[in-house]
C-alpha positions in Angstrom: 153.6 -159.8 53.3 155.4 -157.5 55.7 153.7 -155.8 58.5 155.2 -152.1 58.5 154.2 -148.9 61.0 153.9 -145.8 59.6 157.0 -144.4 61.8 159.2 -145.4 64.4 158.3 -144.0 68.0 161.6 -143.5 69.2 165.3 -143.8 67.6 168.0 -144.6 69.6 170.3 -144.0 67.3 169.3 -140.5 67.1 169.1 -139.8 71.4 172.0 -140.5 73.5 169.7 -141.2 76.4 168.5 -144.2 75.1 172.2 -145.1 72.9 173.9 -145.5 75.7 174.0 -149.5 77.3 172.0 -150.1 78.8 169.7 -146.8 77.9 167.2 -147.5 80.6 164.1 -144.8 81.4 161.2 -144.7 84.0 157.7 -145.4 82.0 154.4 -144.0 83.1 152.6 -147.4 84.8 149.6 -147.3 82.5 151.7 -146.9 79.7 153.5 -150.6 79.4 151.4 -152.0 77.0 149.9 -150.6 73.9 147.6 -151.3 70.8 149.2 -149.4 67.5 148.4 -149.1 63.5 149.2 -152.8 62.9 147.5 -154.2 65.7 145.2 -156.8 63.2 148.3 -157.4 61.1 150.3 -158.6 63.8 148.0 -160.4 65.8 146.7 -162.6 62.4 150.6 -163.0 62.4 150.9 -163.8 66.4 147.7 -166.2 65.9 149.1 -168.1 63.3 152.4 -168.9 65.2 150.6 -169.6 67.9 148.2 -171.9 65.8 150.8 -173.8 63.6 154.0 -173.3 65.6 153.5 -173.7 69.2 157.0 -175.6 70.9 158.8 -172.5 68.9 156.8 -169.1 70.3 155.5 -170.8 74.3 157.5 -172.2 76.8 157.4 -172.1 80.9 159.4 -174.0 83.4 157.7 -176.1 86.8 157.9 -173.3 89.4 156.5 -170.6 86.9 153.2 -171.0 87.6 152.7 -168.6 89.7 154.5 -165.9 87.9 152.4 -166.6 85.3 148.8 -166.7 86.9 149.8 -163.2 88.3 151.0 -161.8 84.8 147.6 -163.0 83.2 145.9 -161.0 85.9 147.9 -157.8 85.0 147.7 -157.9 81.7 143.6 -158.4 81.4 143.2 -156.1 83.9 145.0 -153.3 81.4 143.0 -154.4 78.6 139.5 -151.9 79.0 141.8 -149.0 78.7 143.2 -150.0 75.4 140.1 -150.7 73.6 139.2 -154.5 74.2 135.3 -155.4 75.6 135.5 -157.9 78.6 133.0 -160.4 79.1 132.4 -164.0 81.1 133.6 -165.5 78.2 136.8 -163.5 76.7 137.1 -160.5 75.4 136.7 -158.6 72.0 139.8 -157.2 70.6 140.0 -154.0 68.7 140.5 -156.0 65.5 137.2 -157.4 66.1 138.5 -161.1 66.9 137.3 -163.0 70.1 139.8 -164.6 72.4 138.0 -167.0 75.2 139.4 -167.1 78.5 140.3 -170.8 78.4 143.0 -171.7 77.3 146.8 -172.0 78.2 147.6 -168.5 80.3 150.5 -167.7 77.8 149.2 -169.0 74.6 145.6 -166.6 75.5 147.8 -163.8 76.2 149.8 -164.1 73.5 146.6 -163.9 71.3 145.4 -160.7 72.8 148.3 -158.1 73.2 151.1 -157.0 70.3 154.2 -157.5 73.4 155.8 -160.6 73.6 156.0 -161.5 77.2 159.0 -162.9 79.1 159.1 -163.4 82.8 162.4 -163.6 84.6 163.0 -164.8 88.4 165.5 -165.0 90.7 168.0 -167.7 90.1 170.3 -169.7 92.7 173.5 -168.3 91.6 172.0 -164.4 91.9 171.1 -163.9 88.1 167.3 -163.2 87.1 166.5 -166.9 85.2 164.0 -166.7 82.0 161.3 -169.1 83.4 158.1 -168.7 81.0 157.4 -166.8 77.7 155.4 -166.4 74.8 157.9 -165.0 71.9 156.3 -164.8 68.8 159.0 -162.3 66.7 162.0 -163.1 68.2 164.5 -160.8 66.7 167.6 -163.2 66.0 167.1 -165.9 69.2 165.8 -168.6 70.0 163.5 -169.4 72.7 164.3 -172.8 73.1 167.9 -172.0 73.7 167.4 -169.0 76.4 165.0 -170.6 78.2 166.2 -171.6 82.1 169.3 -169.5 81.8 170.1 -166.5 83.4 171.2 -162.9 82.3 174.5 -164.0 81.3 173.2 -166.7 79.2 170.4 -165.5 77.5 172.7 -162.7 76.3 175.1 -164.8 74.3 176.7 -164.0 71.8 175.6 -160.0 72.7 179.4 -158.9 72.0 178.3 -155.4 74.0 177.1 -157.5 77.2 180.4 -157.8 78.5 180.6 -158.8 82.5 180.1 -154.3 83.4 177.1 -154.2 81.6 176.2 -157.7 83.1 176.4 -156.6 86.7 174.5 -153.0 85.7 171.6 -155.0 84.8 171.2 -157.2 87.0 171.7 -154.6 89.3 168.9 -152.6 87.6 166.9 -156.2 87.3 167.5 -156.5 91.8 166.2 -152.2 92.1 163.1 -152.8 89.4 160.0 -151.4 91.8 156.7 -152.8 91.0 155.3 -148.9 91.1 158.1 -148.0 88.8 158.6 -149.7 85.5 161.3 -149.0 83.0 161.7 -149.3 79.3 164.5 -149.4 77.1 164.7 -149.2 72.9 167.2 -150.7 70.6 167.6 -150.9 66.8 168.7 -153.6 64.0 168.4 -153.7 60.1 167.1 -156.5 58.5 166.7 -157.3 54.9 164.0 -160.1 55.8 160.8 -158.3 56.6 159.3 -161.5 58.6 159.0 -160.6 62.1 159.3 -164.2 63.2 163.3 -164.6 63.1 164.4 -167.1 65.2 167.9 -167.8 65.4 170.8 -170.1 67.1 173.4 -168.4 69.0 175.9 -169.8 66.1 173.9 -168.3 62.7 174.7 -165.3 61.9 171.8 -162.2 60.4 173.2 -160.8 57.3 173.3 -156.9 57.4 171.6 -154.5 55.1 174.3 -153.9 53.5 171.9 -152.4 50.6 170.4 -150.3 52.7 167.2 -151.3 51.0 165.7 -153.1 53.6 164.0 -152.9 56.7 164.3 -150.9 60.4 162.9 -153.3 63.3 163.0 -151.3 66.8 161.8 -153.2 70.1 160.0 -151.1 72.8 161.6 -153.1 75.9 159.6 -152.6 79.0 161.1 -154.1 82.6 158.2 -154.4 85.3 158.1 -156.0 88.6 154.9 -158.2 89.3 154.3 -157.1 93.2 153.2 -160.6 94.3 155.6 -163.3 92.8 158.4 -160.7 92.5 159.1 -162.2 88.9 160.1 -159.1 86.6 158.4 -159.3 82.9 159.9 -158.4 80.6 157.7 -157.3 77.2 158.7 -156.5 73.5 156.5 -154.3 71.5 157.8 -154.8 68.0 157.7 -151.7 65.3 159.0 -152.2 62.2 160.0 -149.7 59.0 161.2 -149.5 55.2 164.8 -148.5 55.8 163.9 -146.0 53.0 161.7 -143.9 55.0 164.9 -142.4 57.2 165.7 -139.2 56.8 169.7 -138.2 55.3 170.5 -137.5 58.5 169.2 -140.8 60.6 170.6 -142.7 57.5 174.0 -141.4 58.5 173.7 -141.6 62.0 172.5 -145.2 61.5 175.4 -146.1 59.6 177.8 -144.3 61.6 176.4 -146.5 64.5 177.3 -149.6 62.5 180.7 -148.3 61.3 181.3 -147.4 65.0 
């Protein structure tokens, strides 16, 4: 069954500010995770990855410990304000669901909040090195294959990540304040509705070229944990019938793609 939102919050497409690679903007600090329409939907979906595929959606290197302990602190500690009851125990989601504290850090988190959540640190060779995430819709990669590379690496076969938008973000990734994080939006048609879409860097995701499928837009937010350093890096995952564009995003959109 797909999981749909009622509209897209943003679309790139449509603002220049957030077109434009690598279409970075400041976020308000209380405003870098959120609970939306399909928060039961997608968390039945996130629990049953979590449940029947685990080595595919959790993975975290020795040394990201740390990183880790401190993004589970951050994360809980934002969870009162968006509608979940804390107790000794766990908490109580909006959807009405109980997670218990114990429990793998990632795999707990990744039960409570929509994002996926991918923490990056610094590498020896000066790139930012994916070290620990939980990834259940992956739009077209594969965690197995990014994990414990850098930038570069995880952004194979990303024909637009050539080496002057490589050194702007890691640029951007060396400037990220822990006061001030960022967020970023992009855009891909799918015909497949599932939002777990893993995929190699070799396979290849066939277009809509019917334009009777599906818009899937990440809200990217970039954050700097103050104690480890580590930046995360969480995808809030909105997803629409391609139908409900107007004539005039339709044509944008497909100008994009001609383009």
């Amino acid at each position: 069954m797909a999981i749909l939102h009622d509209a897209l919050p943003f679309k790139t497409w449509m603002d220049p500010r957030l077109s434009r690679l690598p279409g970075i903007q400041p976020l308000d600090p209380e405003d870098w995770l959120r609970v939306d329409e399909v928060y039961a939907q997608q968390m039945a979906e996130r629990e049953r990855l979590l449940a029947e595929r685990p080595c595919a959606v959790l993975a975290a290197l020795p040394g990201s410990e740390a990183a880790v302990d401190e993004l589970f602190e951050a994360v809980t500690a934002r969870l009162p304000a968006l509608g979940f009851t804390a107790g000794s125990e766990g908490w109580r989601c909006p959807d009405g669901r109980f997670v218990a504290r114990e429990g793998a850090p990632l795999a707990v988190l990744g039960r409570l909040v929509q994002e996926d959540l991918v923490l990056l640190q610094d590498g020896p060779d000066g790139h930012h090195v994916m070290t620990a995430a939980v990834l259940c819709f992956p739009a077209s990669w594969t965690l197995s294959e990014k994990i414990g590379r850098g930038l570069p690496g995880i952004h194979t076969p990303v024909a637009s990540y050539d080496t002057g938008v490589g050194k702007r973000v890691q640029r951007l990734f060396d400037l990220i304040r822990p006061e001030q994080p960022l967020w970023r939006g992009n855009v891909l048609d799918y015909i497949d509705p599932a939002l777990f879409q893993p995929r190699r860097e070799a396979e290849k995701r066939a277009p809509d070229t019917e334009r009777r499928g599906y818009i899937r837009s990440e809200r990217q937010v970039l954050m700097r944990l103050p104690k480890t350093r580590a930046v995360l890096f969480a995808i809030h995952t909105y997803q629409v019938r391609r139908e409900t564009l107007t004539p005039a995003e339709e044509a944008a959109f497909d100008a994009r793609h001609r383009g």
